[in-house]
N, C-alpha and C positions, 0 to 999 in steps of 0.2 A: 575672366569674363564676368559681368554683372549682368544678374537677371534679373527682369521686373515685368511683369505685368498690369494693362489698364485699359480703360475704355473711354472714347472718347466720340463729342456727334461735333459734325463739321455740315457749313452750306457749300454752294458754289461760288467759284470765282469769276467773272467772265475772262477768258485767255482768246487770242488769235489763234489761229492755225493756218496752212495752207495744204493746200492735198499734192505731196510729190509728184514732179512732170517727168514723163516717160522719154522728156529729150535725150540725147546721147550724153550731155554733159552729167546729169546727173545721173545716168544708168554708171556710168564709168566712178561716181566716185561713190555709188551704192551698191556695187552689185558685189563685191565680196561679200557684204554684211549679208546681202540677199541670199548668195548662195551657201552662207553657213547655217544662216535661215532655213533654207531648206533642205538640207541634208540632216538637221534636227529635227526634222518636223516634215519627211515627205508628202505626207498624205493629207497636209493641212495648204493647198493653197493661197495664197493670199488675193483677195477679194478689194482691195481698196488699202492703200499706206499713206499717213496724218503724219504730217509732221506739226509740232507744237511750238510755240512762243518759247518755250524753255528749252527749246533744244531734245525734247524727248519725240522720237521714232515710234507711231505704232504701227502694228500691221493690224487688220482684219480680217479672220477667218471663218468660215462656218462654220453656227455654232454644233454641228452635227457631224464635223471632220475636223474639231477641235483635237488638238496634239493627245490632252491625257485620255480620250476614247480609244487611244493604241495601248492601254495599260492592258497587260494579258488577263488581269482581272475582271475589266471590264468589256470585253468584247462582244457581249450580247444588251450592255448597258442601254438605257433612252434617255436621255436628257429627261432630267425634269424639270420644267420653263420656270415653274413659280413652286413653292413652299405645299402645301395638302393642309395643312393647318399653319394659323399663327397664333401667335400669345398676343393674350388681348390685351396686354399691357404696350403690343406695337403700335395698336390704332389710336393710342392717345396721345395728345402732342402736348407737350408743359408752353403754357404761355405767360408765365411769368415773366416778369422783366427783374432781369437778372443782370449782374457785370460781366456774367461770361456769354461769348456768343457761339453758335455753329461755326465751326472750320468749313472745307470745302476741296475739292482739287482741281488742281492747274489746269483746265484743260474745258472746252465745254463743244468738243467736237467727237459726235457722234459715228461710232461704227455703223452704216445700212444696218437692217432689221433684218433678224436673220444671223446677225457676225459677233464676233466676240472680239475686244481690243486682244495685245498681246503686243508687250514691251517689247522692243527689238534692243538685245543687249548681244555687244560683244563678247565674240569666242571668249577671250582671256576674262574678261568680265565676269561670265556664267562658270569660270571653274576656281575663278575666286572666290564666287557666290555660294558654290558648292562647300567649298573648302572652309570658310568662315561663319557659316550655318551650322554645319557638320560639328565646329567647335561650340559654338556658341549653345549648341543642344545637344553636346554628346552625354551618352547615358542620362538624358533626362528623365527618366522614370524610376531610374535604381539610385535612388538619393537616400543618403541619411538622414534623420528626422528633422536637422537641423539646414538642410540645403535645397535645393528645388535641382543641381545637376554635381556627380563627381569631378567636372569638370576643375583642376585647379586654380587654374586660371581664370574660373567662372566664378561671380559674386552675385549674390542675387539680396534683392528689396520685395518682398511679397507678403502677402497674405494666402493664407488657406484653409477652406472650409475642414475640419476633421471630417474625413471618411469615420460612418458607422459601418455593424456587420449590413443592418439593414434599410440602410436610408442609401436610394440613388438619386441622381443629377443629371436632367434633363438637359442644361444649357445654365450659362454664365453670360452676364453683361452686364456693365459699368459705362460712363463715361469718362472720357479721360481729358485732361488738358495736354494741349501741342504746343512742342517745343523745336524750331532746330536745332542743332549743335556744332560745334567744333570740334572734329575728331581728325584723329590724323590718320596714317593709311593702317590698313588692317583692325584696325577698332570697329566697335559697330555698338548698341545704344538703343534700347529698344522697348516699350511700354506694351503689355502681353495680357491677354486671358489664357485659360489654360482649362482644358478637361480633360482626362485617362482615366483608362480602366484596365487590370488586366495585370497579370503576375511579374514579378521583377525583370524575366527576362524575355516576356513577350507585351511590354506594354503599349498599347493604342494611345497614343494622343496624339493634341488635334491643337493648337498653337494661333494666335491671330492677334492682330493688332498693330501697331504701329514701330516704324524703322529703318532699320536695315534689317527690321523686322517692323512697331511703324515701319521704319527702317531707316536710321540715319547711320548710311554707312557709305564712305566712299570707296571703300575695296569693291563692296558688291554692285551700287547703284554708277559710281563717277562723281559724285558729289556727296555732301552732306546734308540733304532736304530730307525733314519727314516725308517718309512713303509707306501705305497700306500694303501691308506682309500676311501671308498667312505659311502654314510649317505642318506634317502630319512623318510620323514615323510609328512603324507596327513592334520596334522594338524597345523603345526607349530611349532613342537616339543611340545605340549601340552601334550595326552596322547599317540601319537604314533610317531616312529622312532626307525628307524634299521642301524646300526650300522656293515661295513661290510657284511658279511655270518651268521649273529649270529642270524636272523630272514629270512624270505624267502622272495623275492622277486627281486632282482638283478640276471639278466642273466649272466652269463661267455660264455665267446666265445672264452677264448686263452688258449694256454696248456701248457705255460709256468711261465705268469705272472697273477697273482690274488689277491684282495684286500687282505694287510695283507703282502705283498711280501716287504722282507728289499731293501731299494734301499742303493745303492753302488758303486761307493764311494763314500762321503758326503765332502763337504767345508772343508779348515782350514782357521780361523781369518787369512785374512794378505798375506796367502798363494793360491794357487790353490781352483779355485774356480768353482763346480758341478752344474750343475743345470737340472732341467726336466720341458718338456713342458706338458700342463694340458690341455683338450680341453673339453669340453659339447656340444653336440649339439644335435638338433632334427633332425631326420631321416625326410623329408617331404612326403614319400613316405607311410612311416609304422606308424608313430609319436613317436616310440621309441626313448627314448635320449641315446646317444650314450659316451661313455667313451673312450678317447682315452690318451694315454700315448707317453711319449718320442719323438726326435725329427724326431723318424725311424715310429711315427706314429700307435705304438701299439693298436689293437683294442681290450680292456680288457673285454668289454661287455656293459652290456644295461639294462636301467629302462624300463622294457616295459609300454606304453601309461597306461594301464589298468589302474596299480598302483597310478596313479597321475591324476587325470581327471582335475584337473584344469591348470593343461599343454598339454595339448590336442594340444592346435594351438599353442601356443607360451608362453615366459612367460615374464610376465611385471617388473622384477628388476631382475639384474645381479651385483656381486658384486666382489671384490677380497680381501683379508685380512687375519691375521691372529688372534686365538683363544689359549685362554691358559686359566687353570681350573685351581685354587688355590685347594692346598689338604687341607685335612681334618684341619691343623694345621693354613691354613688363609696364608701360603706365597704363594707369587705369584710364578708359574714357569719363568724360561725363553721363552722369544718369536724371532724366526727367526734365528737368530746366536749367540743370549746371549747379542750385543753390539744396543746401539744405534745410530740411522741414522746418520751421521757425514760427510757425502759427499762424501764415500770412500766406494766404492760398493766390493770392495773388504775384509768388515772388518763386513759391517751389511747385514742382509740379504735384497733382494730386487725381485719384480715383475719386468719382463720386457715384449716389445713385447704383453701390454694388449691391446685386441680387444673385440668387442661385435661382432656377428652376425646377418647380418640381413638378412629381406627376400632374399632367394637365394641363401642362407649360403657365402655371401660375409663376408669378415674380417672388422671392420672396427676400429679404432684409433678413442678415444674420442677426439674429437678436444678441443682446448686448453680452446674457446671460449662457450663449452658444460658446463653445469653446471654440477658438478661430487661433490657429499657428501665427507668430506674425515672426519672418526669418529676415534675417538683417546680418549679412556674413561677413563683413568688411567695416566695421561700425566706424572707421576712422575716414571712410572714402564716403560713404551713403548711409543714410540715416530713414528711417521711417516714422511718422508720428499719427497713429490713432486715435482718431477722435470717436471712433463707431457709430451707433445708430444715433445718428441726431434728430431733432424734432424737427428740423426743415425740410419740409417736402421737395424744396429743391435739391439740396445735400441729400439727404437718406443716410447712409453709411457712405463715410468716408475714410481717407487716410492721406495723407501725403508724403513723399517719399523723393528717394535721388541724392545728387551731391555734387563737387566736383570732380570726385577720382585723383588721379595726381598719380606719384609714384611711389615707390614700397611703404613708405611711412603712410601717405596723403597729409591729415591735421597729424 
């Protein structure tokens, strides 16, 4: 598997939709999906079902009999609608005129006020989902210095802040450029931020960004489309992690956009080039860590504190990169935009604008003189190229990263 982390901001697109008819013809070829629906999810009715131009299904539920409020953790839980504080580095917009633009997702039809989307994915679908996360982040916390997971199968492209004994991390964000890809079944392909805290075998992290995690995976989605992913596990990806809505525990707070949601439109090599910004951060008020999207500052929702107890105050390593899962056959997928790093930010994919947060939810830029891991475990499939703290206020810190993958050799 190849890991990587990145952050990326995207606009909208305008998409059709229409709202499913409750005639008999289509109760008859919906209603298995419906009733594994809810035998997943009893307690979560559905309130109104979208279907989209791309062929995606959502349901809408309330957002207060939302699925992950049955986490045994959360049972006394209350929604929190919006963030307690922001980083004030959210209320500013870059208006630069730039080559790259916001991305955006496929879809511009609203859940009622009140509801949360929520992908409607096939039984065999959500235990592929399971199954190919489960890899893609096993034992991600109990890594050796030179890897982000034990996984063998797993390759990873990233960067990482050095943890000190006493310096913590509030939140992570970058943007990132978007890519689809070609993967064939069981691969998956993914551009990530990353925060953990917490001893080898009980580690908190908290996962987000773009894939089959973005999410370009057709084992888990049915296709190959980037889509907005988020991942939390309390061990290190050892025996637990959830993946998306496919387990409970991730809050929704927005009616339009939800992990799982294709983003649109995506990079061409050479061409026009998409990108979305990626934020994490801790609420200091609540301790919720908070999920935020695109450059318009989408609030998608929230890990609440419960879930992760060894992010409580803070978390001690933050990281950005990308992640890709060799299928079943042993070839590697592609990572980031298919090419590698070459100097030409328009041709491979790349992180820009990487900050960490510190106390205060200030942004801050690794300085150049900061020691920063840069892991590159496959150097024949995926490459990485740092460029660090540059003078462009657009750039900031960057790096670019990816490749094609291929098979045991690759180049």
């Amino acid at each position: 598997m190849i890991t990587a982390l990145f952050i990326l901001s995207f606009c909208l697109r305008s998409y059709g939709y229409t709202t499913l008819q409750t005639a008999n013809n289509q109760r008859g070829k919906d209603s298995e999906i419906q009733s594994q629906l809810q035998n997943l999810y009893p307690r979560s009715p559905i309130i109104k079902t979208i279907q989209i131009d791309n062929g995606d299904i959502i349901d809408c539920v309330d957002i207060n009999r939302q699925p992950s409020l049955d986490h045994p953790l959360l049972k006394n839980h209350k929604v929190q609608r919006i963030p307690s504080v922001f980083p004030s580095e959210m209320m500013k917009r870059n208006h630069m005129k730039t080559e790259s633009e916001s991305a955006g997702f496929s879809r511009t039809a609203y859940c009622p006020y009140g509801t949360v989307p929520i992908y409607r994915t096939k039984k065999d679908l959500v235990e592929k989902a399971k199954n190919v996360s489960s890899q893609t982040f096993r034992n991600v916390g109990r890594r050796s210095p030179n890897t982000l997971s034990t996984n063998p199968d797993d390759h990873q492209v990233f960067l990482r802040k050095n943890k000190t004994k006493t310096f913590r991390y509030y939140g992570a964000v970058a943007s990132i450029s978007v890519y689809d890809l070609n993967l064939k079944q069981d691969q998956s392909s993914s551009a990530n931020i990353w925060v953990e805290s917490g001893p080898p075998d009980l580690v908190s992290v908290l996962i987000a960004g773009l894939m089959v995690m973005l999410a370009v995976s057709p084992s888990i989605n049915g296709d190959s489309a980037a889509r907005l992913f988020v991942y939390w596990s309390v061990d290190g990806g050892q025996k637990t992690g959830c993946y998306n809505l496919h387990c409970k525990g991730f809050i929704q707070v927005n009616p339009r956009i939800a992990p799982g949601s294709r983003i649109w439109p995506v990079s061409t090599i050479g061409g026009q080039t998409y990108e979305m910004k990626i934020l994490i951060y801790r609420d200091p008020m609540t301790g919720n860590w908070w999920f935020v999207a695109r450059e318009q500052n989408d609030m998608i929702g929230y890990w609440p504190k419960e879930l992760v107890p060894y992010l409580g105050k803070a978390a001690t390593d933050v990281a950005w990169g990308g992640i890709a899962l060799a299928g079943n056959d042993g070839n590697r997928p592609p990572m980031g935009s298919g090419e590698y790093p070459d100097g030409f930010y328009d041709r491979a994919a790349y992180f820009r604008d990487i900050c960490y947060l510190k106390k205060g939810l200030k942004q801050v830029s690794p300085a150049n003189e900061y020691v920063v891991d840069e892991i590159v475990d496959l150097s024949k499939c995926y490459g990485l190229q740092n460029d660090k703290l540059t003078r462009s206020d657009f750039w900031g810190y960057r790096f670019a990263f990816g490749g094609p993958g291929g098979g045991s050799r690759c180049r």
